[in-house]
TORMI-863602 format. One record per residue: residue number from 1; x, y, z of N, C-alpha, C, CB in turn. Coordinates in pm, 1 decimal. Glycine has a CB too. Layout:
<pts>
<seq=NUM; nxx=X; nyy=Y; nzz=Z; caxx=X; cayy=Y; cazz=Z; cxx=X; cyy=Y; czz=Z; cbxx=X; cbyy=Y; cbzz=Z>
...
</pts>
This chain:
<pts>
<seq=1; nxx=10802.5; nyy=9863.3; nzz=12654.0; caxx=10796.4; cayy=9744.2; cazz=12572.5; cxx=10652.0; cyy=9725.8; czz=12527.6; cbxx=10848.6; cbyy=9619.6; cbzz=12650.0>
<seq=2; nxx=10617.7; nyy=9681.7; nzz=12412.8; caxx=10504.2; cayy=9735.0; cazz=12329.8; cxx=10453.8; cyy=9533.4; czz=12334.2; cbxx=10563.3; cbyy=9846.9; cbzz=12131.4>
<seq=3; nxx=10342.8; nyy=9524.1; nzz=12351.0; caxx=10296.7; cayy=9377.2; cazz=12319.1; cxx=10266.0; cyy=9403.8; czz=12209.4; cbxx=10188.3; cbyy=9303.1; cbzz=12393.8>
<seq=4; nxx=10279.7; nyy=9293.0; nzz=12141.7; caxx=10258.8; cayy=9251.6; cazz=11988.1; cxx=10123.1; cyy=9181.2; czz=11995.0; cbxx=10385.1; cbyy=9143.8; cbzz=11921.3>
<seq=5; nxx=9976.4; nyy=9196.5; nzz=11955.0; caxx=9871.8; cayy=9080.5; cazz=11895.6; cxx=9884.6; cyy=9025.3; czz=11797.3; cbxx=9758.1; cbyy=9108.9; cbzz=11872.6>
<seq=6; nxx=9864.5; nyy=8907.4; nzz=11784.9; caxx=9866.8; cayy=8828.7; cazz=11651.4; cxx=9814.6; cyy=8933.7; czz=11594.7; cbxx=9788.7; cbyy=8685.9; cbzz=11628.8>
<seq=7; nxx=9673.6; nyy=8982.8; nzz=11524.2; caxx=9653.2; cayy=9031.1; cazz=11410.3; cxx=9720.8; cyy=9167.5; czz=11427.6; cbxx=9509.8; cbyy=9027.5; cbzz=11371.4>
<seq=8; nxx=9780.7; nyy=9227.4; nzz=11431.7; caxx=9925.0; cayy=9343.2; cazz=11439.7; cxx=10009.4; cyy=9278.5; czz=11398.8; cbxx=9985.8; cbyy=9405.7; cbzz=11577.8>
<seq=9; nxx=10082.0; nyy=9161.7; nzz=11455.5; caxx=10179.1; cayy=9143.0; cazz=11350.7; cxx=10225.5; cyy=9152.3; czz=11277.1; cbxx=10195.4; cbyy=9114.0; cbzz=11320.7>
<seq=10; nxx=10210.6; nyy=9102.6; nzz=11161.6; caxx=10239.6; cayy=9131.5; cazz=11056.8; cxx=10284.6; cyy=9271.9; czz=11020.1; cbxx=10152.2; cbyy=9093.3; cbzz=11001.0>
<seq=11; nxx=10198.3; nyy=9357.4; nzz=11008.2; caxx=10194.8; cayy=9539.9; cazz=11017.8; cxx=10307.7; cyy=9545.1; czz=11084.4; cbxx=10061.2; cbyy=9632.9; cbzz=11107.5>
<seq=12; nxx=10321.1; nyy=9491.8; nzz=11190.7; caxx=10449.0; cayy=9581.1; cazz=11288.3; cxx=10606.8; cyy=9549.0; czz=11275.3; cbxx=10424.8; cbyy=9549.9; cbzz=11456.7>
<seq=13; nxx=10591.2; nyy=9390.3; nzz=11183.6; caxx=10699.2; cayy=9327.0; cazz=11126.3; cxx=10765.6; cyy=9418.8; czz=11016.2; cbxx=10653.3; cbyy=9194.3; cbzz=11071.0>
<seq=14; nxx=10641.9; nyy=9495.5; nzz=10917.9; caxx=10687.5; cayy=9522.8; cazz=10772.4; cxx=10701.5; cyy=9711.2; czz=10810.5; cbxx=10540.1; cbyy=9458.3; cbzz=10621.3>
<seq=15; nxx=10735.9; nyy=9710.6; nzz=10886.9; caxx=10743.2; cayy=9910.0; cazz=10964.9; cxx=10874.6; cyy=9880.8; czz=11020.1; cbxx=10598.9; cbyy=9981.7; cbzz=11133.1>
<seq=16; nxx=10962.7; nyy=9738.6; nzz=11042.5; caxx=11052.8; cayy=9734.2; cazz=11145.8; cxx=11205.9; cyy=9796.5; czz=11044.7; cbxx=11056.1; cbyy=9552.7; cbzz=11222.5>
<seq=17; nxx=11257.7; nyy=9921.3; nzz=11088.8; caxx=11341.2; cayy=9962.3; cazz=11006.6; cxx=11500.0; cyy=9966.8; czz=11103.6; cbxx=11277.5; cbyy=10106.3; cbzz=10943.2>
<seq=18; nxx=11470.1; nyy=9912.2; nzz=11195.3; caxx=11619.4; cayy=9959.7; cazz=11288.2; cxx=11620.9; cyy=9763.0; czz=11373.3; cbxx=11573.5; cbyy=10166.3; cbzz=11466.5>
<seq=19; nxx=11748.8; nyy=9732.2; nzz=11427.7; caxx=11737.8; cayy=9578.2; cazz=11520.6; cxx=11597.5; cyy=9627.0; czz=11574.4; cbxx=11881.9; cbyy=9536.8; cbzz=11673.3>
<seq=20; nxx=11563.1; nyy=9493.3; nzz=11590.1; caxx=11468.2; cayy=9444.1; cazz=11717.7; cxx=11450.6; cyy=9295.5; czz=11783.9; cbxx=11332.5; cbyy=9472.9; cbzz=11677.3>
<seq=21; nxx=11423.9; nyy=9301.6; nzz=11900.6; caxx=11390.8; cayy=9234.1; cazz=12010.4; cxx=11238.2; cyy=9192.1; czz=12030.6; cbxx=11435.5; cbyy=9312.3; cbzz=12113.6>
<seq=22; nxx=11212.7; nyy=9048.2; nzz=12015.3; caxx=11085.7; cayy=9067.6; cazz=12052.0; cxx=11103.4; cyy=8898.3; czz=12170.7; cbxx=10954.4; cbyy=9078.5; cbzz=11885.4>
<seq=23; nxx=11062.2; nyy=8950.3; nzz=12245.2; caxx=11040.8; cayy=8825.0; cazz=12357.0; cxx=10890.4; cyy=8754.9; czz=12366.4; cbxx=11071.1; cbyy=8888.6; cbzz=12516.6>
<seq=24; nxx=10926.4; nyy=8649.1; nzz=12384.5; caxx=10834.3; cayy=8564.0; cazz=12362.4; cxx=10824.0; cyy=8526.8; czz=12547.2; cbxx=10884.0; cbyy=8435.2; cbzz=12235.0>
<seq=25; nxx=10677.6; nyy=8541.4; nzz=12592.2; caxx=10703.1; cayy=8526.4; cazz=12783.1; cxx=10562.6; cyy=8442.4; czz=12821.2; cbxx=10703.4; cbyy=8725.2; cbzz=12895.7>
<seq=26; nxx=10529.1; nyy=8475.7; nzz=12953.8; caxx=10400.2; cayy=8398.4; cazz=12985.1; cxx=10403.6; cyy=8423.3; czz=13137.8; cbxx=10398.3; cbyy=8225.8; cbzz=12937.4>
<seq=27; nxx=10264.2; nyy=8496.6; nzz=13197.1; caxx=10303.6; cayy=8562.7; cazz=13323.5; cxx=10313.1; cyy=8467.7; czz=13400.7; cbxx=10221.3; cbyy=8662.3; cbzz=13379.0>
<seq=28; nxx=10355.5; nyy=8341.5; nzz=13432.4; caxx=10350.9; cayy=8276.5; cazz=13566.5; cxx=10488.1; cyy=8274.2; czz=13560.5; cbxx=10270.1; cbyy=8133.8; cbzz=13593.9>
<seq=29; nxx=10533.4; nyy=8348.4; nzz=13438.8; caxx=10712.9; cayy=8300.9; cazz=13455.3; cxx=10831.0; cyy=8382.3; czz=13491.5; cbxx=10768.8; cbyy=8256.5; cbzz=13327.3>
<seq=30; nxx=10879.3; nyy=8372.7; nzz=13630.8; caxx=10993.8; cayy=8455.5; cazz=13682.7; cxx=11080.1; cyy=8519.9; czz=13605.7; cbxx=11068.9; cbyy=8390.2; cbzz=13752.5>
<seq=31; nxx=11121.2; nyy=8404.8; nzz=13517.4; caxx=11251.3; cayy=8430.7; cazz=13449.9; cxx=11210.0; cyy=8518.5; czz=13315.3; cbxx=11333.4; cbyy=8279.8; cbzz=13411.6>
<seq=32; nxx=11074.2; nyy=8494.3; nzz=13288.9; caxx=11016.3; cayy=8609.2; cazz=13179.8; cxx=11000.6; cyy=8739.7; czz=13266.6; cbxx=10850.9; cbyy=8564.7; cbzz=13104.4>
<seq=33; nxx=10989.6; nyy=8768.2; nzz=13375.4; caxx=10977.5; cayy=8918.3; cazz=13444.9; cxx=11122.4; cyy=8948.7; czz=13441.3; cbxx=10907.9; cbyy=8928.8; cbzz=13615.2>
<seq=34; nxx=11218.3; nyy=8879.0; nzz=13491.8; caxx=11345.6; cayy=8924.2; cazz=13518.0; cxx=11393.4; cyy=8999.0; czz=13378.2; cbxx=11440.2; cbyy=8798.4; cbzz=13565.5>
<seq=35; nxx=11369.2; nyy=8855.5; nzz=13229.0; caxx=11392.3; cayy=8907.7; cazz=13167.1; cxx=11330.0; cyy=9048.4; czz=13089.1; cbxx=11412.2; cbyy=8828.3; cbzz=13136.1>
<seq=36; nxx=11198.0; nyy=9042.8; nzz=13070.9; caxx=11174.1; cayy=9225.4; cazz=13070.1; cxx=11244.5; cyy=9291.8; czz=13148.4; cbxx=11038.9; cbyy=9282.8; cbzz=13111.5>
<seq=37; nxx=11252.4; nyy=9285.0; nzz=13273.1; caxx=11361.4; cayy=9444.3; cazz=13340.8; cxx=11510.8; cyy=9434.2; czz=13285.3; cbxx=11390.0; cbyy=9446.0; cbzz=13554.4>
<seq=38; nxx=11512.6; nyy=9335.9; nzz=13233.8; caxx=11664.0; cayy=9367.8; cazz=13195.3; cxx=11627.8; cyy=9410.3; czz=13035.1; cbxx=11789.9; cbyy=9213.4; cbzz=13215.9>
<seq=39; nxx=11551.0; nyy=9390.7; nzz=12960.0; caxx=11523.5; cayy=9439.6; cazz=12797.6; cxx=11432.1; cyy=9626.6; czz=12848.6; cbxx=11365.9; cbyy=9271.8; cbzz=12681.9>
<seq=40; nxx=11412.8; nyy=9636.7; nzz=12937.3; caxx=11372.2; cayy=9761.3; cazz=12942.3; cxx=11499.6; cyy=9833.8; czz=12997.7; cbxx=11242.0; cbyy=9776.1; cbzz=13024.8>
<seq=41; nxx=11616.8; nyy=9816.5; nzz=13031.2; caxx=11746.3; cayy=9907.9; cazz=13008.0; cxx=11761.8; cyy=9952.5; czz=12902.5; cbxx=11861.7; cbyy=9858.2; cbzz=13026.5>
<seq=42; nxx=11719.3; nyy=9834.5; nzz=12767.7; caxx=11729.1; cayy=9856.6; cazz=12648.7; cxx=11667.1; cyy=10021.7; czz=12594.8; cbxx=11660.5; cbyy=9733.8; cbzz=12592.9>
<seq=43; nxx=11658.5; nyy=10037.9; nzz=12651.4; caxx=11555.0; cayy=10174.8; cazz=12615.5; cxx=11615.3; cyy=10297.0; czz=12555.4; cbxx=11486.1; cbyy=10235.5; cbzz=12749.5>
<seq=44; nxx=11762.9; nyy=10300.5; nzz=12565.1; caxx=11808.6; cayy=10445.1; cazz=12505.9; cxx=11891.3; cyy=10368.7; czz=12400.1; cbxx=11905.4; cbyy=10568.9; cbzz=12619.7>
<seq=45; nxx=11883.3; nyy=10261.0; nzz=12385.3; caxx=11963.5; cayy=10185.6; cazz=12290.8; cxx=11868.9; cyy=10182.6; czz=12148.5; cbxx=11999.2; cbyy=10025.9; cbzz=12357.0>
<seq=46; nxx=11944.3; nyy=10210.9; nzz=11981.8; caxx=11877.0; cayy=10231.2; cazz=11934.0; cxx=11837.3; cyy=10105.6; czz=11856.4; cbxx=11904.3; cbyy=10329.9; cbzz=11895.0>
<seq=47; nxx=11720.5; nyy=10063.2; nzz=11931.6; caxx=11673.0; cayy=9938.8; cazz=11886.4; cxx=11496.7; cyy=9926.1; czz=11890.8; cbxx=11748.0; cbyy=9827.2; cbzz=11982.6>
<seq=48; nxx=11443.2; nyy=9821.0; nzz=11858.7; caxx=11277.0; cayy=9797.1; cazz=11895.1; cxx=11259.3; cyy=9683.8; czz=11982.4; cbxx=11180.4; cbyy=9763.9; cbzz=11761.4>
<seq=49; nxx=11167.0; nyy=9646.5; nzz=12083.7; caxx=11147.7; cayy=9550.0; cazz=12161.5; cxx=11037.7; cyy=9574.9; czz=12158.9; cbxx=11206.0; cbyy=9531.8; cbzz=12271.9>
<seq=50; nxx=10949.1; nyy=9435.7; nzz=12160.3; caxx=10774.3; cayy=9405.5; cazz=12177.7; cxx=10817.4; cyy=9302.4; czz=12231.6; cbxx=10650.7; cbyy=9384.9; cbzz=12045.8>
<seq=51; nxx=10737.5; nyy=9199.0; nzz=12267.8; caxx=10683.7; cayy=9166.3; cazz=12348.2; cxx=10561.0; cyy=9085.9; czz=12313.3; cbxx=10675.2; cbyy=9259.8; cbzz=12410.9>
<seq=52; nxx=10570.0; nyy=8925.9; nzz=12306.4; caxx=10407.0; cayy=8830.9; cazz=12269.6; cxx=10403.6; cyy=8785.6; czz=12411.3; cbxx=10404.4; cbyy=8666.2; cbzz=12131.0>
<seq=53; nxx=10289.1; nyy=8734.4; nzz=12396.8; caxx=10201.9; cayy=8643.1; cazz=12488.3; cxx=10228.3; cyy=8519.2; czz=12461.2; cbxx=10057.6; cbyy=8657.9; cbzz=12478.0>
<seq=54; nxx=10197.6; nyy=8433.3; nzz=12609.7; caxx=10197.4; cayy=8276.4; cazz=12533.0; cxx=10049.3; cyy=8259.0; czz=12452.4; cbxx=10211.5; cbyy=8130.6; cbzz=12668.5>
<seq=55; nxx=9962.2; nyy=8366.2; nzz=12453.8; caxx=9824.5; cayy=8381.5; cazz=12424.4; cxx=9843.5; cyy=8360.8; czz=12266.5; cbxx=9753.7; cbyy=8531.3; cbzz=12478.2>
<seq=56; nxx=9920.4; nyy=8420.7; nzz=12221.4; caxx=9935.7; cayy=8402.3; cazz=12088.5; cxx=10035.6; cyy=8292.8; czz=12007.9; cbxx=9966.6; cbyy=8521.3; cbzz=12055.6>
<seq=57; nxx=9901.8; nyy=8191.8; nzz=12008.0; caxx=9977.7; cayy=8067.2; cazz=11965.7; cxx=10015.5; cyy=8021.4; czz=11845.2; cbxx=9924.4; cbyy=7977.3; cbzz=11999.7>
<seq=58; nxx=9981.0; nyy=8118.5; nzz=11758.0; caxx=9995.5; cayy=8076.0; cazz=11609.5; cxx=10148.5; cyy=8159.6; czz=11580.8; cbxx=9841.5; cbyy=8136.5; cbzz=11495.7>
<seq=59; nxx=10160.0; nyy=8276.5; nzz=11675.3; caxx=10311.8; cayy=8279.0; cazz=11680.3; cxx=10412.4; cyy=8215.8; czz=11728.1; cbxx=10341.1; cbyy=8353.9; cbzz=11714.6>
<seq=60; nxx=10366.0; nyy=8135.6; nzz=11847.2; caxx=10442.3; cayy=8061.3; cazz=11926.5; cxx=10483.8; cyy=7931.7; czz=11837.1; cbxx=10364.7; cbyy=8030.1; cbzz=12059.6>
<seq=61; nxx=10382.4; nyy=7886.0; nzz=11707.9; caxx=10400.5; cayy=7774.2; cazz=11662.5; cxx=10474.1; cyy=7834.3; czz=11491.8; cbxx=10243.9; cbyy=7679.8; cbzz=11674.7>
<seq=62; nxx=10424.2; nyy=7945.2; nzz=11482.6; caxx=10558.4; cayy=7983.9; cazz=11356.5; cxx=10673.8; cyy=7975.0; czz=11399.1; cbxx=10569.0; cbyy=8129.0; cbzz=11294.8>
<seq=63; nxx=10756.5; nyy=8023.9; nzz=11537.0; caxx=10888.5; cayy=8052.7; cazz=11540.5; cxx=10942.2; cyy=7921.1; czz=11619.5; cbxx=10918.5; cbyy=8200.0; cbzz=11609.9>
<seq=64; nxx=10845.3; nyy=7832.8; nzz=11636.0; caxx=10839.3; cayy=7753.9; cazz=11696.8; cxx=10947.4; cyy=7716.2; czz=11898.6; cbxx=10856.9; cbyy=7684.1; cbzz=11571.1>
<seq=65; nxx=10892.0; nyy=7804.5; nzz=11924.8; caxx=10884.2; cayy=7845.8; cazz=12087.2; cxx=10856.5; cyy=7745.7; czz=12154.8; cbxx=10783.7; cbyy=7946.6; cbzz=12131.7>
<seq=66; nxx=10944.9; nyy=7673.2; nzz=12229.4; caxx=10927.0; cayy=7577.4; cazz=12328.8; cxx=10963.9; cyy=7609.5; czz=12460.2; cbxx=10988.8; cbyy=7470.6; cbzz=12297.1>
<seq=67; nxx=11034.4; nyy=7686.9; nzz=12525.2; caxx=11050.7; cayy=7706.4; cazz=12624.6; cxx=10999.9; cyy=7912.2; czz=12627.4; cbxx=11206.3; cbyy=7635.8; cbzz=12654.1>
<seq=68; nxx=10992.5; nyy=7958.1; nzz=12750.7; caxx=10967.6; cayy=8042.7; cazz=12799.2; cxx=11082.4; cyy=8130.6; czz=12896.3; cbxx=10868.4; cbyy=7996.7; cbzz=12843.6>
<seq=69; nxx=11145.7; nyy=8240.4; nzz=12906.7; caxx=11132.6; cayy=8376.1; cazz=12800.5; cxx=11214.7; cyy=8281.4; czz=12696.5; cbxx=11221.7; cbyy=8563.0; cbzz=12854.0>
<seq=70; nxx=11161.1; nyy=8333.5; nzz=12583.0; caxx=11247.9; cayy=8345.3; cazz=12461.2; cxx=11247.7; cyy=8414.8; czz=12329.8; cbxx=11257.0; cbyy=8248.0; cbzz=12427.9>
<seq=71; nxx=11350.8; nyy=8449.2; nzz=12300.3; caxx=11410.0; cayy=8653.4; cazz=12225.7; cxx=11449.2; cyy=8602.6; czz=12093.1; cbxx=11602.3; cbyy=8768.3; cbzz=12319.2>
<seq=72; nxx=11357.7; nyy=8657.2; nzz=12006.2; caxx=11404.8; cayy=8646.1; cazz=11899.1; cxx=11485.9; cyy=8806.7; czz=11847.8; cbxx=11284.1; cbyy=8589.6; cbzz=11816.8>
<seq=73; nxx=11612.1; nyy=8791.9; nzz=11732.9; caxx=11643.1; cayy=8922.9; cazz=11727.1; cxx=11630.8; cyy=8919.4; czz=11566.5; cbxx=11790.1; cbyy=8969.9; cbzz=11801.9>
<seq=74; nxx=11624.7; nyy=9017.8; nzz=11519.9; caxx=11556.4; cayy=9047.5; cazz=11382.8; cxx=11696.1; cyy=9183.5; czz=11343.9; cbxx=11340.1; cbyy=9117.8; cbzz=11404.1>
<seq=75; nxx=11706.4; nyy=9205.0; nzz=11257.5; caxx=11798.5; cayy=9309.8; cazz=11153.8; cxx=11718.7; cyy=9408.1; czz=11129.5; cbxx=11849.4; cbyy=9254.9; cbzz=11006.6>
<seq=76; nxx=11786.8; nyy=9551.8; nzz=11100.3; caxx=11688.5; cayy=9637.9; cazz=11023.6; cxx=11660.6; cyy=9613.5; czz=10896.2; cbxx=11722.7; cbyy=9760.6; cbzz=11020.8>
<seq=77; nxx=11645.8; nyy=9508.5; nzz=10880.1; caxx=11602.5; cayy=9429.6; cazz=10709.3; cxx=11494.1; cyy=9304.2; czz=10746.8; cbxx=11778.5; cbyy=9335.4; cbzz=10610.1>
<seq=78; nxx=11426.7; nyy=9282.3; nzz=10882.4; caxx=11363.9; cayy=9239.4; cazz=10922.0; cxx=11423.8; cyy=9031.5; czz=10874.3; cbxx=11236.0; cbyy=9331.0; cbzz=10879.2>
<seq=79; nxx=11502.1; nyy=9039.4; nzz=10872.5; caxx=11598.4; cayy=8920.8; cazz=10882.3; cxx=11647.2; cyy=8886.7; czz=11063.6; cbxx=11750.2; cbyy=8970.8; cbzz=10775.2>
<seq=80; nxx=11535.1; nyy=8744.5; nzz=11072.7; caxx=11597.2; cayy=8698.0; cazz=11155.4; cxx=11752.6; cyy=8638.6; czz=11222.1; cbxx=11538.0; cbyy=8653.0; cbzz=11145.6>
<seq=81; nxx=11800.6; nyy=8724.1; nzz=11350.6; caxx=11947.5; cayy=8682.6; cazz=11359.8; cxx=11932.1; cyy=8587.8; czz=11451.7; cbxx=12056.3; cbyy=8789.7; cbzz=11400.2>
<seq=82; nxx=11932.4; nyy=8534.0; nzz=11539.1; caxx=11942.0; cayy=8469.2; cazz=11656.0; cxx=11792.6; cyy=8470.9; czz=11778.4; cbxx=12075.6; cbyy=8540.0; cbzz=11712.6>
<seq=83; nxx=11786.3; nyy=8314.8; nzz=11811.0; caxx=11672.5; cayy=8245.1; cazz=11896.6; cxx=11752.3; cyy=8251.3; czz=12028.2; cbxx=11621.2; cbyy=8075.1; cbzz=11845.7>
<seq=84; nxx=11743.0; nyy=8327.0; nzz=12156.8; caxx=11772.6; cayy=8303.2; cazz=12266.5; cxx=11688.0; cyy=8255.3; czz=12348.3; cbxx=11816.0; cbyy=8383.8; cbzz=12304.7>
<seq=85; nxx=11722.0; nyy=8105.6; nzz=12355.2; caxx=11606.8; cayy=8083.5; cazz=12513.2; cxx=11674.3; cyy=8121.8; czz=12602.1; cbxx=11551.6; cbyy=7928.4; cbzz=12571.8>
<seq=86; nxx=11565.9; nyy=8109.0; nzz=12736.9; caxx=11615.0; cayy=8143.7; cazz=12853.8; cxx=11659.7; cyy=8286.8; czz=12911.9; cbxx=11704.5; cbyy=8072.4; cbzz=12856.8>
<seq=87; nxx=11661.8; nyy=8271.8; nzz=13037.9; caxx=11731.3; cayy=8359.8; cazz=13051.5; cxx=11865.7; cyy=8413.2; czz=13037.4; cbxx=11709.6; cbyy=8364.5; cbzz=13114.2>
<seq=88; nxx=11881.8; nyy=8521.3; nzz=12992.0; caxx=11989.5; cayy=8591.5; cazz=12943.9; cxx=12062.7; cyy=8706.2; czz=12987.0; cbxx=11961.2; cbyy=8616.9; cbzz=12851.2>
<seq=89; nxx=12179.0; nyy=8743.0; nzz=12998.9; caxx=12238.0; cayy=8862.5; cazz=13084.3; cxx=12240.8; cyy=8982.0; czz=12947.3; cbxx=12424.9; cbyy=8817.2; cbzz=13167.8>
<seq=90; nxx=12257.7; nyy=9089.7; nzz=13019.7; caxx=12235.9; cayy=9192.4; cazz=12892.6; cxx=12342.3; cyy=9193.6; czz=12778.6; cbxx=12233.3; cbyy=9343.5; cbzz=12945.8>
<seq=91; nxx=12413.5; nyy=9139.4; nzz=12835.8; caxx=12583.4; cayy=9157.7; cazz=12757.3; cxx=12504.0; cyy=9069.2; czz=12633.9; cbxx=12776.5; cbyy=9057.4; cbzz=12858.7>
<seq=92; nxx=12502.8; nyy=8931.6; nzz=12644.2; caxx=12439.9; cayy=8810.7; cazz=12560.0; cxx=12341.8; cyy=8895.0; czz=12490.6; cbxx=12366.9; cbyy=8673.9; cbzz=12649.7>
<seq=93; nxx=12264.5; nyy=8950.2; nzz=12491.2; caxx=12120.3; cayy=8998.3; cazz=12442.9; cxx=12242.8; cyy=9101.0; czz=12317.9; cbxx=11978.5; cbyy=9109.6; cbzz=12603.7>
<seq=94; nxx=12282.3; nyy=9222.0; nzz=12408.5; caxx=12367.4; cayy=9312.4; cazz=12266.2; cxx=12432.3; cyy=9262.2; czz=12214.5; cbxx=12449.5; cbyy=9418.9; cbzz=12272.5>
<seq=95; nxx=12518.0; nyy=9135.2; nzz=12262.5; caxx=12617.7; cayy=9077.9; cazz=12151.3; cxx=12510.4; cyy=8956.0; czz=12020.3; cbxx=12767.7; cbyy=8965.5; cbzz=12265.6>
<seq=96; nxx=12389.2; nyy=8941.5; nzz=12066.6; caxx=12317.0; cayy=8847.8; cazz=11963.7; cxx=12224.0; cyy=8987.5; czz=11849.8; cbxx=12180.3; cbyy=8711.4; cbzz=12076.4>
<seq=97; nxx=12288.7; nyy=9087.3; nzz=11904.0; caxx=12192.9; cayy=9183.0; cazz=11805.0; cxx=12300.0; cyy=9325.2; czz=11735.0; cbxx=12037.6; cbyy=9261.3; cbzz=11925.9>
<seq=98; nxx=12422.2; nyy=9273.4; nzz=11764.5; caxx=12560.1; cayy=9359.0; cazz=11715.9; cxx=12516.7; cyy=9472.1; czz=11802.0; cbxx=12586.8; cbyy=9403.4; cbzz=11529.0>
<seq=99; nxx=12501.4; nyy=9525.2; nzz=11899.0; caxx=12512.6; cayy=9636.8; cazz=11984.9; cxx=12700.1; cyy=9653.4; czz=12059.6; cbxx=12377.3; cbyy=9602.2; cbzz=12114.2>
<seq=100; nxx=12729.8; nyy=9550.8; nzz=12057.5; caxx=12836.3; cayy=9536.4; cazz=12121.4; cxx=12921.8; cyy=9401.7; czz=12016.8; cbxx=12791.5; cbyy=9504.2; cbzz=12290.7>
<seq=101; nxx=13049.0; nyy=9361.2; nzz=12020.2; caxx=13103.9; cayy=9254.2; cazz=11973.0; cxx=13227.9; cyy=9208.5; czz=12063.1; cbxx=13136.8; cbyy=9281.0; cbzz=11834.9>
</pts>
């Protein structure tokens, strides 16, 4: 899982050609560790996952992020599909990004 910096952004938004996953976390938070080990199964699945900081607040206040983990999923047309807060089981995660229906 790749962290995203604010100034990357952008760049890494307009390269995104397949789904992606990007979680929004903050290390004092359990439920943000749990949720990475469960988005790093994701791994043979053909998708993208990064990964912000709560460090990066000018993203946190575009997608407007209030709670912690929380997954945004994007299209290979870089069209946002679905805001998951919280924690999430994997099933929920592929069914908010058509991996599964």
């Amino acid at each position: 899982m790749k962290i995203i910096k604010e100034d990357k952004y952008n760049h890494i938004i307009a390269e995104i050609d397949k789904p992606t996953l990007i979680l929004f976390t903050t290390t004092r938070c359990t439920f943000c560790r749990t949720m990475e080990k469960i988005l790093k199964e994701f791994k043979s699945e053909k998708i993208l996952i990064f990964k912000i900081t709560s460090e990066s607040e000018s993203l946190i206040k575009k997608y407007n992020i209030r709670a912690f983990p929380t997954i945004l999923t994007f299209d290979k047309n870089k069209k946002p599909i679905e805001k998951l807060v919280g924690l999430k089981s994997k099933i929920v995660v592929k069914e908010s990004i058509g991996l599964i229906s």
